[in-house]
C-alpha positions in Angstrom: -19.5 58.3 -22.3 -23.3 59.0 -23.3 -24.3 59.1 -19.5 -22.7 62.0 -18.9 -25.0 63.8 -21.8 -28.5 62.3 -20.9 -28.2 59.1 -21.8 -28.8 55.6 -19.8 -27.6 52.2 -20.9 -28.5 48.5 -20.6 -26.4 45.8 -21.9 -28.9 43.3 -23.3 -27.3 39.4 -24.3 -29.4 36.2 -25.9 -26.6 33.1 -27.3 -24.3 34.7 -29.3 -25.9 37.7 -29.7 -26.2 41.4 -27.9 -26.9 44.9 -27.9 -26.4 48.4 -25.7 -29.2 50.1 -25.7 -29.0 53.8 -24.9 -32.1 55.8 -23.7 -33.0 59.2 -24.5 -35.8 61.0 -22.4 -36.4 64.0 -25.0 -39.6 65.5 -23.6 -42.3 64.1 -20.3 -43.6 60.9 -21.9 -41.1 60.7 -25.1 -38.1 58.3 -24.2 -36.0 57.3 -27.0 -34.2 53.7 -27.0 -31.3 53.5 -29.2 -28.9 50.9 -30.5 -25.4 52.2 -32.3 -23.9 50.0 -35.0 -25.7 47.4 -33.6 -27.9 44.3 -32.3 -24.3 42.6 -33.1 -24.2 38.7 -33.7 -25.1 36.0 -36.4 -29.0 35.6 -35.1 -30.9 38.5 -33.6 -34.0 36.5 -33.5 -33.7 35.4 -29.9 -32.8 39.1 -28.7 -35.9 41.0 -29.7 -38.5 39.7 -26.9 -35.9 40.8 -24.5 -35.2 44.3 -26.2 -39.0 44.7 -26.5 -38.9 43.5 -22.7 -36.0 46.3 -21.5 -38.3 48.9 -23.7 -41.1 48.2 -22.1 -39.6 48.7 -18.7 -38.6 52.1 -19.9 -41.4 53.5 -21.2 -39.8 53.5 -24.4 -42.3 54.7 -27.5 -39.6 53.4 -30.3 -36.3 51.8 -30.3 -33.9 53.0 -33.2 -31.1 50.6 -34.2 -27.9 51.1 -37.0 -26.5 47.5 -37.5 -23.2 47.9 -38.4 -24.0 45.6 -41.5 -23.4 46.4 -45.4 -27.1 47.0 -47.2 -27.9 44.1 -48.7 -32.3 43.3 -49.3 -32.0 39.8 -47.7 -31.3 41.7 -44.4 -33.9 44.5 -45.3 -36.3 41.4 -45.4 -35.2 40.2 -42.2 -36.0 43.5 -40.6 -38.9 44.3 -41.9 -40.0 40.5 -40.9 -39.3 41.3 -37.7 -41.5 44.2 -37.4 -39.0 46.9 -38.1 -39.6 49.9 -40.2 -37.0 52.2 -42.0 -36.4 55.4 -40.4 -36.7 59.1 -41.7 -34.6 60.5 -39.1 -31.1 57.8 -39.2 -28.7 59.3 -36.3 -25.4 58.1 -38.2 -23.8 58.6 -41.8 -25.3 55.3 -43.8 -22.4 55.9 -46.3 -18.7 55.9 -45.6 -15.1 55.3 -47.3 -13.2 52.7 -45.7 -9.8 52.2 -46.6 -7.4 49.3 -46.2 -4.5 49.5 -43.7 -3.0 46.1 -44.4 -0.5 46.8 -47.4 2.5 49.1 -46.8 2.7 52.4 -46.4 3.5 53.0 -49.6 0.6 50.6 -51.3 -1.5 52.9 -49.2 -0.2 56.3 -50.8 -0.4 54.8 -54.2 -4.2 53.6 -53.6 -4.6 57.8 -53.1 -5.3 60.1 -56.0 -2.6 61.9 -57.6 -3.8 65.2 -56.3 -4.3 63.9 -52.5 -0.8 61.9 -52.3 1.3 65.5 -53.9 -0.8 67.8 -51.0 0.4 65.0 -48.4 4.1 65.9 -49.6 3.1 69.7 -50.4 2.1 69.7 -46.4 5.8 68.0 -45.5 7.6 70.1 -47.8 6.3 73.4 -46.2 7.1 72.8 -42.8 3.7 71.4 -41.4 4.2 68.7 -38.8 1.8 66.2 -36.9 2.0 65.3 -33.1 -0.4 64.2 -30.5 -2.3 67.3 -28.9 -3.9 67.3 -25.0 -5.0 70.8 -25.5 -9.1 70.2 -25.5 -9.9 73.2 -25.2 -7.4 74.0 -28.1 -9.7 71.5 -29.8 -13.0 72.7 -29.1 -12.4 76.3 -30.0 -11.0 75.4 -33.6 -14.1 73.0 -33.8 -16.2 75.6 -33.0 -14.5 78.1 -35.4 -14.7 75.6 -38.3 -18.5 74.8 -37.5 -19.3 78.6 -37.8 -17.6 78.6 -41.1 -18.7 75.5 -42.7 -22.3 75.7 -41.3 -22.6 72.2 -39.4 -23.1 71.8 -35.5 -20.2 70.5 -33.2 -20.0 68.9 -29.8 -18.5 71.6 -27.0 -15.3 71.1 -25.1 -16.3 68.7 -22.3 -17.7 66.5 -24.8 -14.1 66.3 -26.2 -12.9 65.7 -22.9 -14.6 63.0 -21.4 -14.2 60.9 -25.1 -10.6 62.1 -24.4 -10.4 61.0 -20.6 -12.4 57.5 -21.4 -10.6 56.6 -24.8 -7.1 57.9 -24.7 -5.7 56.1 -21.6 -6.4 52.5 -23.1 -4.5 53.6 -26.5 -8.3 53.8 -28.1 -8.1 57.3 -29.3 -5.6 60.0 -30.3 -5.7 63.8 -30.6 -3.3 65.0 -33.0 -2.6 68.3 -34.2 -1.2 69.9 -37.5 1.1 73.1 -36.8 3.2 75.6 -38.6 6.0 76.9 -36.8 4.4 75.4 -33.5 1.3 77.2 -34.2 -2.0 74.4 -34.5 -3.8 74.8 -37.8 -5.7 71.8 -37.8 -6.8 68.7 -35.6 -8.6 65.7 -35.9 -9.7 62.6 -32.8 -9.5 59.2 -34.1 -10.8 56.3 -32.3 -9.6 52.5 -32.7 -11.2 49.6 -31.8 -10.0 45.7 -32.5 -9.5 45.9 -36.7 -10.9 49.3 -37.4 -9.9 53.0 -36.6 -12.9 55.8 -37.2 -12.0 59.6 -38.0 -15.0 61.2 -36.2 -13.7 64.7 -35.2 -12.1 67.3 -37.4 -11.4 71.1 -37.4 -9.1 73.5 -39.3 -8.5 77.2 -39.5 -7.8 79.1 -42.4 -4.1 80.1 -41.5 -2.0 77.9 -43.7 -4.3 76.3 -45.7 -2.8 76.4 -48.7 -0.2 74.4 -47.1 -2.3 71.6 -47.0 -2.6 70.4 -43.2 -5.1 68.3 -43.3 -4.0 65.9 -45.6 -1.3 65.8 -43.6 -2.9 65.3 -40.2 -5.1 63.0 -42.3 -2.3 60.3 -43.0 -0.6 60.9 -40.0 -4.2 59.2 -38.5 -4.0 56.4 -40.7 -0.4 55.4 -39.7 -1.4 55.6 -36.1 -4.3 53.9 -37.1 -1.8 51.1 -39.1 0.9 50.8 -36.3 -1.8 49.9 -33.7 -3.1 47.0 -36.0 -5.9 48.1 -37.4 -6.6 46.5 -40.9 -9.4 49.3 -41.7 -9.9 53.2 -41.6 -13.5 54.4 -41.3 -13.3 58.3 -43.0 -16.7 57.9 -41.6 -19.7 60.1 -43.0 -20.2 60.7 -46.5 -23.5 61.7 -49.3 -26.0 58.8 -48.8 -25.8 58.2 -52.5 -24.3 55.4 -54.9 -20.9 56.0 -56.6 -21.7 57.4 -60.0 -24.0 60.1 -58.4 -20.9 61.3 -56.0 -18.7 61.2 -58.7 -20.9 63.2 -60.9 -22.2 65.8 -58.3 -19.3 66.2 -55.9 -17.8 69.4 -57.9 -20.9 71.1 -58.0 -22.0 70.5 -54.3 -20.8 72.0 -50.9 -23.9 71.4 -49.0 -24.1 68.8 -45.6 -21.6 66.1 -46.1 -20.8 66.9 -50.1 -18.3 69.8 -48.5 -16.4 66.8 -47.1 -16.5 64.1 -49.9 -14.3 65.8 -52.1 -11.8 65.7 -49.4 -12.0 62.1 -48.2 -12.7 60.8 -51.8 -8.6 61.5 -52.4 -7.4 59.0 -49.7 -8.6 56.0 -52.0 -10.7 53.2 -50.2 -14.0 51.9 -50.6 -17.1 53.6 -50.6 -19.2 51.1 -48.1 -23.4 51.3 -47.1 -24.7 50.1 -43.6 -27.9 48.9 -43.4 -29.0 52.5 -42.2 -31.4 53.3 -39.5 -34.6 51.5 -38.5 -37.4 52.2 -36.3 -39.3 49.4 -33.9 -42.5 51.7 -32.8 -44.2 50.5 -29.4 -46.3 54.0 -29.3 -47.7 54.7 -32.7 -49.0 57.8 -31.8 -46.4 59.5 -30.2 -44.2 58.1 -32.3 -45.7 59.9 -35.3 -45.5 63.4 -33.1 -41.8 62.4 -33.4 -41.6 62.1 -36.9 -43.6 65.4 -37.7 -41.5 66.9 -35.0 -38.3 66.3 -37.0 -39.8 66.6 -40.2 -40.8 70.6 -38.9 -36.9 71.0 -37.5 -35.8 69.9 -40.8 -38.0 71.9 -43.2 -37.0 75.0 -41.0 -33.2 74.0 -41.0 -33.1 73.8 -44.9 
């Protein structure tokens, strides 16, 4: 998927543990490594002389990794141990709501908030209906439109189509789209993998929005998500804060991902913390013209 985009990748194993690396060659001299949700396995140990190794051979100046762990300072310790250092710059949401497939459909709706489960029926009621979608370029243009009005970037349509042409044909993703009288108001890409199923891409228009599509098209995801066997929904990204804090602030914020917590908050689950990103630097000093690089982009974003 990445290769088409700039990326390379090298599968890396040691016992029972194993890693892809991806690597990023963002300017002559500056190659990124990267690990998503990952090293994976029960001891990591043996793996970093051969991810320092693979680095190496790439002229790597840091390798980023994301286990896909929950925070916890035992494995902080471990990190830091083994000379990594927490990043400024993480690439993925540290903070998500996972919610549990494994009870019935109707546990499921009653795990929702009251508000959330009456704009699922509001949606039936009015005539909105879910179906998978193979219009991408349908897809691209309301992400496009949506990113223009909600102020957040968004991946163009042959992004869509190769995750689309790679995932979909093993039963690993799903397009579906909300309509109104056959006309698409809203559309979301899940992915599903073993247990879990991740909501990663989302768009609406503002036609018919006060009939409630994407709560909807929201559900519809899960119980695609359910009837394949997944025992967990990832709503995926969410404030990188603790519980109290979103609960207090998410009515009086709309900016970066408090404009979507409100929404996924309703669906119930459990709000969950990876270990967030860490940094192993081979090249202190370009390394730092990295960091003050992104600390520049961000400082002129805000």
């Amino acid at each position: 998927m990445k290769s088409a985009f700039g990326w390379q990748s090298e599968t890396v194993l040691a016992g029972k543990c194993g890693a892809q690396i991806l690597f990023r060659r963002l300017a002559p001299g500056f190659t990124l490594a990267y690990i998503p949700r990952g090293p994976v396995g029960p001891d990591p140990d043996p793996l970093l002389p051969l991810l320092d190794e693979v680095c190496a051979r790439h002229g790597v100046f840091a390798l980023k990794i994301e286990p896909d762990l929950p925070w916890s300072q035992a494995q902080i310790d471990l990190l830091q141990a083994a000379g990594f250092q927490a990043s400024e710059h993480p690439i993925q949401p540290a903070r998500s709501i996972l919610v549990n497939l494994e009870p019935d459909e109707q546990e499921i709706l009653a795990s929702m908030k009251q508000k959330t489960r009456y704009n699922i029926r509001l949606a039936e009621r009015k005539g909105v209906t879910v179906r998978p979608w193979d219009d991408i370029a349908g897809f691209a243009a309301m992400t496009q439109e949506t990113a223009e009005r909600d102020a957040f970037g968004a991946h163009n349509q042959i992004y869509f189509q190769q995750a689309h042409d790679i995932f979909h044909p093993s039963g690993m993703c799903e397009l579906l789209v909300a309509e109104v009288e056959n006309e698409p108001v809203a559309a979301l890409m899940v992915f599903a993998q073993g247990a879990r199923a991740w909501y990663l891409y989302g768009a609406s228009l503002d036609q018919h929005r006060e009939k409630m599509p994407t709560y909807l098209l929201q559900w519809e995801a899960m119980r695609w998500a359910k009837a394949r066997g997944c025992q967990l929904y990832d709503l995926w990204g969410i404030p990188d804060a603790d519980l109290p804090y979103l609960e207090e602030q998410f009515t009086h914020r709309s900016d970066g991902l408090w404009g979507v917590y409100r929404f996924k908050r309703g669906f119930g689950g459990e709000v969950v913390r990876s270990l967030g990103a860490w940094d192993r630097v081979y090249k202190p000093a370009l390394y730092n013209i990295y960091r003050l690089t992104f600390r520049t982009l961000r400082r002129g974003v805000g």
